[in-house]
C-alpha positions in Angstrom: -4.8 3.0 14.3 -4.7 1.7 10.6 -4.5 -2.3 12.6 -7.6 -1.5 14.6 -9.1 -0.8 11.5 -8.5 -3.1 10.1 -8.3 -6.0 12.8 -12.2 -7.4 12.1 -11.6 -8.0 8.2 -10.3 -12.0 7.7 -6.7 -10.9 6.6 -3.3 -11.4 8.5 -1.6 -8.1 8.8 2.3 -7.8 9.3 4.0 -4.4 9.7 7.1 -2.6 9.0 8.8 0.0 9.8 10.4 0.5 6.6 10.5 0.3 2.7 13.2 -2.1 2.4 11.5 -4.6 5.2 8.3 -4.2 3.7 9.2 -5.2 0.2 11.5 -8.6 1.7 8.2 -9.0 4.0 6.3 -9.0 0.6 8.7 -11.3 -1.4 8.5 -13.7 1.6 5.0 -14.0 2.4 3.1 -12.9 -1.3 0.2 -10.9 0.0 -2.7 -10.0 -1.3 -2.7 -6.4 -0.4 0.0 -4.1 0.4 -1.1 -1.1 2.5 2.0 1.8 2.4 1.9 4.6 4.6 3.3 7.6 2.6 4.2 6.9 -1.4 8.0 7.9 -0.5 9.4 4.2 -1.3 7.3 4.2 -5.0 8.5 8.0 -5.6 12.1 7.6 -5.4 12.7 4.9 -8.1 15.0 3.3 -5.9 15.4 -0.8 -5.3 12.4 -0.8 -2.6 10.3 0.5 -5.3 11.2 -1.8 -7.7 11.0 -4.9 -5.3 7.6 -3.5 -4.2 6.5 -3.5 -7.4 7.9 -7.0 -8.2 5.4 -8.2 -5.7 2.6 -7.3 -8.2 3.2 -10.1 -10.4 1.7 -11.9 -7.8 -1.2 -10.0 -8.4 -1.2 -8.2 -4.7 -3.5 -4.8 -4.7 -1.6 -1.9 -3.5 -2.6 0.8 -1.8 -1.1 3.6 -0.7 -2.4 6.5 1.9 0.4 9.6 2.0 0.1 13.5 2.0 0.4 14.2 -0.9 -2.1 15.9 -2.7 -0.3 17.1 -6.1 -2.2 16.0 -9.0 0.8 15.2 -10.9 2.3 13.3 -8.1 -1.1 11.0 -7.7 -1.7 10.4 -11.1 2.4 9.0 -11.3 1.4 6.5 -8.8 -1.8 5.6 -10.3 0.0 5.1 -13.7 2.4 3.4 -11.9 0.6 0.5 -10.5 -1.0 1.9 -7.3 -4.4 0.4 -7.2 -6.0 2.8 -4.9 -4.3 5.9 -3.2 -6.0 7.6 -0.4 -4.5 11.1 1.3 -4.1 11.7 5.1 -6.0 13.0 6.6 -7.4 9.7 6.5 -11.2 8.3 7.3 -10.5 4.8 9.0 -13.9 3.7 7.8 -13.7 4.3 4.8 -9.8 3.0 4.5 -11.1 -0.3 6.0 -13.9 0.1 3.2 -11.2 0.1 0.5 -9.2 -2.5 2.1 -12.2 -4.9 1.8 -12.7 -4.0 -1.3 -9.8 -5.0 -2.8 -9.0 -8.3 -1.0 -12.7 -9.7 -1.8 
């Protein structure tokens, strides 16, 4: 659904299945956006999160649409380096609204 969305705007997407394939897809390719389905990978501190986040020094926007709703949770990620977060469930509109956004 999120590719449909998404197919019309100019970008190339790639997809993963995975935090650890996601982050050696990032390293590999340098995007300009990172789109994460569920914050689980930038939560747990571990060496997806950190590899995710060396992809920012590349400058690539990061967003991140998950379930969690905790305000203590989102602000982490914001505070973090997440440059937009959105919760599911998600509007595809407006998540291809946000996408644009941040790639233009």
């Amino acid at each position: 659904m999120v590719r449909l969305a998404l197919k019309d705007l100019p970008v190339a997407i790639h997809c993963t299945s995975d935090a650890a394939s996601a982050a050696a897809l990032s390293a590999r390719l340098r995007p300009d956006c990172i789109l994460l389905l569920g914050a689980a990978p930038l939560l747990g501190g571990g060496r997806e999160a950190e590899e995710l986040r060396a992809c920012r020094s590349r400058r690539a926007k990061l967003l991140v649409v998950a379930w969690q709703h905790a305000e203590q949770t989102v602000l982490g990620l914001l505070e973090s380096g997440v440059d937009q977060y959105m919760t599911f469930p998600v509007n595809l509109r407006r998540l291809r609204s946000k996408v644009a956004a941040l790639i233009c």
